[in-house]
Structures are given as structure tokens and as C-alpha cells.
N, C-alpha and C positions, 0 to 999 in steps of 0.2 A: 658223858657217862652212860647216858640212855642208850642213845646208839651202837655203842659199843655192846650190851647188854643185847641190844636186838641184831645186831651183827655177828655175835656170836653164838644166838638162838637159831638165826638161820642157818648160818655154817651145820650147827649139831643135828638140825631136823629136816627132813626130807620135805614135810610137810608142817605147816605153821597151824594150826589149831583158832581159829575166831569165834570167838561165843556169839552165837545169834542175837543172845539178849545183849540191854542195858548201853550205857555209854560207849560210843567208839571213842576206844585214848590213844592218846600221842605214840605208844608201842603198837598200836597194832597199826596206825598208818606210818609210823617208821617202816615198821616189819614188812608190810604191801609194797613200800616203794623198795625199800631195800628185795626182795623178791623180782620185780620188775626189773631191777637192773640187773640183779641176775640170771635171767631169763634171755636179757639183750647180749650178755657176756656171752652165754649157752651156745647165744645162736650166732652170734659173730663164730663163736669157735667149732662151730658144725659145718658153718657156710669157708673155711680156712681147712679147714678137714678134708672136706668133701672137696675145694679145689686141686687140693695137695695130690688126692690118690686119681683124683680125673686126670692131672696132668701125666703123673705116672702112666697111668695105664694108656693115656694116647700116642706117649714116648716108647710104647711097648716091655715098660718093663714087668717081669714077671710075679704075682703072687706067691706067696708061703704058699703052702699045702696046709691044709690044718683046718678045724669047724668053720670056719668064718671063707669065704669068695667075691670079689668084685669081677664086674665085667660093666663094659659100657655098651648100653641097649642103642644101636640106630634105630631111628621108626621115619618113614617118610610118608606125609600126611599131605592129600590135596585138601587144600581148605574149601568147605563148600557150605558155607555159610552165606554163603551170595544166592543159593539154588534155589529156596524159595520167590525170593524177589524176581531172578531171572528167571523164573518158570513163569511167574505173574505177566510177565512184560512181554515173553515170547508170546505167551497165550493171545497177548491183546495184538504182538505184530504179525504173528504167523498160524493165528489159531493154535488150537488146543490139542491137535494131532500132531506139527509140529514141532512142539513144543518140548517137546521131552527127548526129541530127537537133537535137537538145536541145544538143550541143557547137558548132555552125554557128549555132542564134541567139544564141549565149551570146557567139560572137567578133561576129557582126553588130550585137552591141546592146555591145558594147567599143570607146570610145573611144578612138582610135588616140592614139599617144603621138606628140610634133612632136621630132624632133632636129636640131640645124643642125648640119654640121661645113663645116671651111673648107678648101677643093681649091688647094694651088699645086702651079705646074707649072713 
């Protein structure tokens, strides 16, 4: 009977209301977990969304016209998170002049990484 009482508080409210003070009861840790699971529902259902229209649009199909626009962003990134340490090590094998010469063909000869992500607006 509780549950139902706190599952049907959630459905009604955007937001669940907890008083700071006094005893934590058995409704308001219904109400947090039943929350939590809705939150994991949300996002399964955003992360099912969001593959649905990525596929589409890789397939080329076209958007509506109208307030709202996707597009899928390419970005190609070389990673260069190795460049401090490589700068440290050249320095020691090749000195410090170098070094930064040796760190610049190391990124020029680094095949950039391709990432796609999906822009709505």
C-alpha cells in the first residue's frame, strides 16, 4: 500500500520535497529509491534516443525543418597526453634543445583519433 502511495507521489511530482529535520521514514527512502530507478529508466531511454537518431543520420536520412536540428559533429583529436613524459625523456636522451623538435614529429607522425558525437538543438 506504501509503495503504491510513493509511486504514485513520484509519477505526480517533478520534484520530491524531504524535510531536513526529524526521522528519515520508510516513505522517503521508498521515494529515493523509487527516484533512482527512475532516473536509470531516463537514461537507458536517452542513451536508446540518442542511438536511434545517430543511426539515422549516419544512414543520411533527412531532418524535419522546424525549432529543434541534429547533425553529427566529426572532431579528430591527436592524443597528446604522452607529451609531457616524452618531453622529460627526450630532454634526458637528446637534451633540451632537441627535445621539442623530437616531441612535434612524434605528434606529426600520430594518427589522429576520428570521434563522432551527435549535436541537437
Amino acid at each position: 500500500m506504501a509503495t503504491q502511495q510513493v509511486s504514485t507521489i513520484v509519477r505526480q511530482l517533478s520534484y520530491v520535497p524531504f524535510p531536513a529535520v526529524g526521522q528519515i521514514t520508510q516513505t522517503e527512502l521508498s521515494a529515493l529509491l523509487s527516484l533512482r530507478n527512475r532516473a536509470r529508466q531516463l537514461a537507458e531511454q536517452v542513451e536508446a534516443a540518442e542511438k536511434s537518431v545517430r543511426e539515422r543520420l549516419e544512414a543520411s536520412v533527412p531532418v524535419e525543418a522546424g525549432e529543434h536540428s541534429a547533425e553529427l559533429k566529426e572532431n579528430f583529436r591527436r592524443s597528446v597526453a604522452w607529451r609531457d613524459v616524452t618531453l622529460r625523456l627526450a630532454a634526458k636522451l637528446y637534451g633540451p634543445k632537441r627535445a621539442e623538435a623530437y616531441c612535434e614529429n612524434v605528434l606529426e607522425n600520430t594518427k589522429p583519433t576520428r570521434t563522432v558525437s551527435l549535436r541537437v538543438q
